[in-house]
C-alpha positions as CSV (number, residue, x, y, z in Angstrom):
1,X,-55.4,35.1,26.7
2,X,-52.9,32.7,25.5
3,X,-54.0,28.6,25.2
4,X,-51.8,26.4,27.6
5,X,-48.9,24.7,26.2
6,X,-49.8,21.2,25.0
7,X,-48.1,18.8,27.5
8,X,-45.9,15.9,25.0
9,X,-46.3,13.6,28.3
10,X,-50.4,13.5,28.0
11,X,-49.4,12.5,24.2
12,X,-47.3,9.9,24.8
13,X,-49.4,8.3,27.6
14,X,-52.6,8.7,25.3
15,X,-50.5,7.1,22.5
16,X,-49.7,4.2,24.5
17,X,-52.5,2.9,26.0
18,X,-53.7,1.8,22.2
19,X,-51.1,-0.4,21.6
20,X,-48.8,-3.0,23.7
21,X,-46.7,-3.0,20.5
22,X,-47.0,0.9,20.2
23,X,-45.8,1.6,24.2
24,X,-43.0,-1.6,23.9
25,X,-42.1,0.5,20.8
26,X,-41.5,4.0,22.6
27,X,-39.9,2.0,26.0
28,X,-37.2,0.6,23.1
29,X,-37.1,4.4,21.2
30,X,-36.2,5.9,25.1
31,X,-33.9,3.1,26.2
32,X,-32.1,4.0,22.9
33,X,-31.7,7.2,23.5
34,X,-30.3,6.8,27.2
35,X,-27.6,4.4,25.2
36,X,-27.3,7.1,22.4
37,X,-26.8,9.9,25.4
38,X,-24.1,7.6,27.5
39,X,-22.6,6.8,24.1
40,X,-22.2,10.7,23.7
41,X,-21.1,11.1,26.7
42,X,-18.3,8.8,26.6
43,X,-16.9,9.6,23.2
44,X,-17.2,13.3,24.2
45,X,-14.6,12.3,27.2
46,X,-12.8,10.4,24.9
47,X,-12.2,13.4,22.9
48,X,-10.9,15.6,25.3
49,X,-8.6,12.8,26.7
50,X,-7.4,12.6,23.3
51,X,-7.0,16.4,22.8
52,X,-4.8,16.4,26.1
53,X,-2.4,13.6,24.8
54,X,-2.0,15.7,21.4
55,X,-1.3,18.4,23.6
56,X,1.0,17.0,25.5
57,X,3.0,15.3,22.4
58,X,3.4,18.0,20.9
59,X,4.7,19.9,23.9
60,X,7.8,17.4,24.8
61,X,8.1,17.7,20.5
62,X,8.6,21.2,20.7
63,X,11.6,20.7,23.2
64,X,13.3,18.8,19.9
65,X,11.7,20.3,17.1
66,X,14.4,18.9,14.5
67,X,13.7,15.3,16.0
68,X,10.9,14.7,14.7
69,X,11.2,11.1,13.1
70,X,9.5,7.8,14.4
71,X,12.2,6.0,16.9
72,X,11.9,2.4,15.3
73,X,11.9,3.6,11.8
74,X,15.5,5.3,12.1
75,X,16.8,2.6,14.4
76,X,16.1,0.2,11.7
77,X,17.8,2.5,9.2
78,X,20.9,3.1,11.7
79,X,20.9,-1.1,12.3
80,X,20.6,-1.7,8.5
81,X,24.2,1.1,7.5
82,X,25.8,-1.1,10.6
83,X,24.7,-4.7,8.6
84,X,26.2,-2.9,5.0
85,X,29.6,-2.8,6.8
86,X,29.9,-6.7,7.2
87,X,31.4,-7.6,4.3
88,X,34.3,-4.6,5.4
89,X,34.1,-6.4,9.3
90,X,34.2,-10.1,7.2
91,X,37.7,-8.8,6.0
92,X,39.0,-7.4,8.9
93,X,38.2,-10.5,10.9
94,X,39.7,-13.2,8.5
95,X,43.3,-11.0,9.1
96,X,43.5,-12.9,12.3
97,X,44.0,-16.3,11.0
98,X,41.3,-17.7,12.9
99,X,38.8,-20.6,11.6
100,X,35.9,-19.7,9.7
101,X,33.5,-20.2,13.2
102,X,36.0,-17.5,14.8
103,X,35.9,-15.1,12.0
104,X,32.0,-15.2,12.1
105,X,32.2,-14.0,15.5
106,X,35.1,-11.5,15.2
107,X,33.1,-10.3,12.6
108,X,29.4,-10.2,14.9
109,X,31.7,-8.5,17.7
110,X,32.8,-5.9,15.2
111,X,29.6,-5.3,13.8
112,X,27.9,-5.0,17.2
113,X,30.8,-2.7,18.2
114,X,30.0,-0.4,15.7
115,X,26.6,-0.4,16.4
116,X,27.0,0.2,20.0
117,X,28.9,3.5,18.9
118,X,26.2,4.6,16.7
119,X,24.0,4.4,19.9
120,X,26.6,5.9,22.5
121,X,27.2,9.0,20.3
122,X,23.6,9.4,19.7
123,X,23.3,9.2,23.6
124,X,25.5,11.4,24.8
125,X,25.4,14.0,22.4
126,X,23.1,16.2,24.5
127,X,23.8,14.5,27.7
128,X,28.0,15.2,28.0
129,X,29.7,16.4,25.9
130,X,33.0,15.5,27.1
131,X,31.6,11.7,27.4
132,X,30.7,11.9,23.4
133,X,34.4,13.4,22.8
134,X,36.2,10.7,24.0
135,X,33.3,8.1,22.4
136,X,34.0,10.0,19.2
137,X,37.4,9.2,19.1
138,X,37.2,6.1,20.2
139,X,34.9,4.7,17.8
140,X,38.0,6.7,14.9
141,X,40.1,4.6,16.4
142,X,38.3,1.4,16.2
143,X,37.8,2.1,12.5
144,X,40.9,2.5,12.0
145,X,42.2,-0.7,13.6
146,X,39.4,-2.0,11.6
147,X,41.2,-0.5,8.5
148,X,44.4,-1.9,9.3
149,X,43.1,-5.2,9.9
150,X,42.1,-5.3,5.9
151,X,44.9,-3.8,4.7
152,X,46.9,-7.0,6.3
153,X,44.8,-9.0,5.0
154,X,44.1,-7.4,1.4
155,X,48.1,-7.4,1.5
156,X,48.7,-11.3,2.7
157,X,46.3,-12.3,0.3
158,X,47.0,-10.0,-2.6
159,X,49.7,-10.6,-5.3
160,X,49.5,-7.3,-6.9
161,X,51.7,-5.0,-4.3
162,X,51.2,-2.9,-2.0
163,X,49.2,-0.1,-3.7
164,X,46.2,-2.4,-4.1
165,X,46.0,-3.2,-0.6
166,X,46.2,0.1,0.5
167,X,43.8,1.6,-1.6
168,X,41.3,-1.8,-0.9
169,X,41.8,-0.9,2.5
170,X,41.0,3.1,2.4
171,X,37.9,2.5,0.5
172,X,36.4,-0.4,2.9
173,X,36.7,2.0,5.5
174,X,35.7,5.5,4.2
175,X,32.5,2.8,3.3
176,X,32.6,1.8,7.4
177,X,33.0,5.5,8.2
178,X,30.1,6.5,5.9
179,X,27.8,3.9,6.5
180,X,28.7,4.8,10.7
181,X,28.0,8.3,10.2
182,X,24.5,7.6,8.2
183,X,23.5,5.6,10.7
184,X,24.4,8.2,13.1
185,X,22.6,11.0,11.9
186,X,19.4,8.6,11.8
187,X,19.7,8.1,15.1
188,X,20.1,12.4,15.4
189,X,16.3,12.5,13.5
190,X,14.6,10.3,15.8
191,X,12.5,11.4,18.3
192,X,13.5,11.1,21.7
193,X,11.9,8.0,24.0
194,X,10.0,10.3,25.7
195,X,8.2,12.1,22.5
196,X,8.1,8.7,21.1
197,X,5.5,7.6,24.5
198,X,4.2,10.6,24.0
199,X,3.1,10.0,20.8
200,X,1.9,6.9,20.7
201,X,-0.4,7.8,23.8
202,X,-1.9,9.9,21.9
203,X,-2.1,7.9,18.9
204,X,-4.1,5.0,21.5
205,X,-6.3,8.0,22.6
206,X,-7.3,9.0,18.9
207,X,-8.0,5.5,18.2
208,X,-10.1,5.2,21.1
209,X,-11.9,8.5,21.0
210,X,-12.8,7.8,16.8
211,X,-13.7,4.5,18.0
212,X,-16.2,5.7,20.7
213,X,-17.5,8.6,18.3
214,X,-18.4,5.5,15.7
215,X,-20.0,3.7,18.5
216,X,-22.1,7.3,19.7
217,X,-23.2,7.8,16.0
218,X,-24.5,4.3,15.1
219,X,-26.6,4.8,18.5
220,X,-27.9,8.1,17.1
221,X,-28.7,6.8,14.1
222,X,-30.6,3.6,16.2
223,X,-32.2,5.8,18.3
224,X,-33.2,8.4,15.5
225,X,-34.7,5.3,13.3
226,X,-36.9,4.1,16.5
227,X,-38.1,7.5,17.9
228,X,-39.2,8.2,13.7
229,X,-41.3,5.2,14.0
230,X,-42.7,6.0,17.1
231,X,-43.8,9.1,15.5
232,X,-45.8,7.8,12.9
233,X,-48.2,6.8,15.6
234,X,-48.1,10.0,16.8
235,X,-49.1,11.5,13.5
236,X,-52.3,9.2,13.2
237,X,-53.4,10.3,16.4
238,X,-52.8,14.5,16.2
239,X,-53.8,14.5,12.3
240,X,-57.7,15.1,12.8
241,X,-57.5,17.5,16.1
242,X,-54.4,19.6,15.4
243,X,-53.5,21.9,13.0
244,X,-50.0,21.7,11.2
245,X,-48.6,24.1,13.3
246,X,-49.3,22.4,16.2
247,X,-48.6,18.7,15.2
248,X,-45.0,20.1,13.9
249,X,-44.7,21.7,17.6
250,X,-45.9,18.4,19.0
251,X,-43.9,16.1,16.8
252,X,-40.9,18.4,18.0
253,X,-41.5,18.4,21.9
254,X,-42.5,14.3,21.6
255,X,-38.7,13.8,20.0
256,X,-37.0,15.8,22.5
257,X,-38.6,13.6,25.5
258,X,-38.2,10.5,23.4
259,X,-34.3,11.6,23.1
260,X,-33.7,13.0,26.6
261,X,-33.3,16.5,25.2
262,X,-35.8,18.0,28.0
263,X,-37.3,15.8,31.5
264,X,-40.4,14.1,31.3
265,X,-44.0,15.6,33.5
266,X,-43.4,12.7,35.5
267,X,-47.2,14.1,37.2
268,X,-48.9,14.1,34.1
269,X,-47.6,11.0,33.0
270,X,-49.0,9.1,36.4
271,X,-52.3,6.7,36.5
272,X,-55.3,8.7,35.5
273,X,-57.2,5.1,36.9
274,X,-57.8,3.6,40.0
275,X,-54.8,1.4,41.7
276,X,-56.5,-1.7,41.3
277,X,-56.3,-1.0,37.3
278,X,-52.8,-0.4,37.6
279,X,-52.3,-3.8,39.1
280,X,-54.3,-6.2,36.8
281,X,-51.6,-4.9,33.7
282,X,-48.5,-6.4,33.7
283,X,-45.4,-5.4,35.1
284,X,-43.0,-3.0,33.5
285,X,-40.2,-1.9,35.7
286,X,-38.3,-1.0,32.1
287,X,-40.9,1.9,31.3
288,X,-38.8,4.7,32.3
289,X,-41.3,6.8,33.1
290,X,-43.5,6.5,29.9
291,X,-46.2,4.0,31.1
292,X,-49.4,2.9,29.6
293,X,-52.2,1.6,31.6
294,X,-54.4,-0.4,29.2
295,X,-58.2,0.7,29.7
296,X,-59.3,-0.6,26.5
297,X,-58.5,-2.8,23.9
298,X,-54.8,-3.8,23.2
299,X,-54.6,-5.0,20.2
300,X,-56.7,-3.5,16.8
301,X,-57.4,-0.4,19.0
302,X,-58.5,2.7,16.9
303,X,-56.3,5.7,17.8
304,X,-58.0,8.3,20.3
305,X,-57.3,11.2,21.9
306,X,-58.1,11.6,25.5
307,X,-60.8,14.5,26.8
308,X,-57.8,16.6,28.2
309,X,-55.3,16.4,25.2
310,X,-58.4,17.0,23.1
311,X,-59.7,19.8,25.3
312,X,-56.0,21.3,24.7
313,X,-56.0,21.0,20.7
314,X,-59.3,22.7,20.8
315,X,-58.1,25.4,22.6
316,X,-55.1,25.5,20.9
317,X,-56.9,25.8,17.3
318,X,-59.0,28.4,18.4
């Protein structure tokens, strides 16, 4: 016939009643692990919340696989081609005889013309293409005229002929055209807005979830580092009675109810005493179902087993 199964509960109530220290100790190691297990929990949902943003990222990211590149990084790229062509605008704007405050803002209205093209383009480019034709040619034309604003300005200014202005001119604007169509195929990289959210959702929801996990495992380790203590009592008490197979079994079902792993005997862990013992301790509404009813001494208490966990050993051993 096979001995009963030694009931961790009996344990853990037998263990308690030595020590007020000992039973505060294992009412701290279970409170631990319920934060350690809502901890898990949380940074397990976490996870998966994060797993769906990735997921969904990368789904709107395969819709533009070649745009791939963050928004702000390329708009700041596109913005700084637009600022190289000032010096180009600064030309064409002083060909209109204007004061200097007038040429600084012929040349800020040029500037953000050109920008504003850079954008349109990259706007309508998948949107309609008709639209982008016309935009296109538009912003040609505007380079152009910027173009012929330098030369007649190259060629008031200049005292070297014709030739010089011309070519002065041709080369500030094959600079405005390159430095446009740089800043244009920037723009083309970037991910759309809508991968851009995307991603930075998901981004939040790593952060978050890595930030939970770090929270989950420093209550692991908190719980570990209390229920380990608690077991050292536990030792003391099962090293004369039990053999070494059965205090590892022991020490292995007490950490599993310390940790929440399995549910507690909440029947073997009730009053073996009378009510009117149970009322002279003190109250502990935090004992989460591990109480100790103190029959004996509380403090410098040898460790003892009780006639039923005893009983249990012996039957276990032989």
């Amino acid at each position: 016939m096979l001995p009963q199964p030694i009931d961790p509960a009996v344990l853990i109530r037998d263990v308690n009643e030595s020590n007020e220290a000992v039973e505060d100790q294992c009412l701290r190691a279970r409170q631990a692990a319920d934060t350690a297990i809502r901890s898990a929990q949380a940074a397990e949902k976490a996870a998966i919340v994060a797993q769906k943003a990735v997921v969904a990222h990368q789904t709107i990211q395969a819709e533009r696989p070649r745009r791939h590149s963050p928004i702000p990084r390329q708009v700041s790229f596109a913005m700084l081609t637009v600022a190289l062509d000032g010096v180009a605008c600064y030309f064409a704007a002083q060909a209109l005889d204007g004061s200097q405050d007038a040429t600084l803002v012929w040349t800020g209205l040029f500037l953000a013309v050109l920008a504003g093209g850079d954008l349109a383009l990259d706007f309508y480019r998948d949107r309609n293409q008709r639209t982008w034709r016309a935009l296109a040619i538009l912003t040609g034309a505007f380079i152009a005229l910027l173009g012929i604003l330098r030369f007649w300005f190259l060629a008031t200014i200049g005292t070297g002929g014709l030739v010089p202005a011309i070519a002065g001119a041709v080369l500030f604007t094959a600079a405005t055209a390159g430095f446009l169509s740089l800043g244009y195929r920037a723009l083309r990289a970037a991910e759309t807005p809508q991968a851009w959210r995307a991603r930075r959702q998901a981004r939040r929801a790593r952060q978050t979830a890595w930030h939970l996990r770090a929270i989950a495992d420093s209550n692991a380790k908190e719980r570990d580092r209390l229920i380990d203590a608690y077991l050292g009592h536990v030792r003391r008490v099962v090293f004369k009675t039990c053999s070494v197979e059965q205090q590892l079994a022991m020490e292995t079902a007490v950490r599993e109810h310390l940790s929440g792993r399995c549910s507690l005997d909440e029947a073997a862990l009730r009053p073996s005493v009378p009510p009117a013992c149970v009322f002279r301790r003190r109250s502990s509404p935090g004992h989460l179902g591990l109480p100790a009813h103190s029959v004996g001494p509380t403090t410098g208490a040898a460790y003892s087993l009780s006639p039923r966990l005893r009983h249990l050993c012996t039957s276990h051993h032989h």
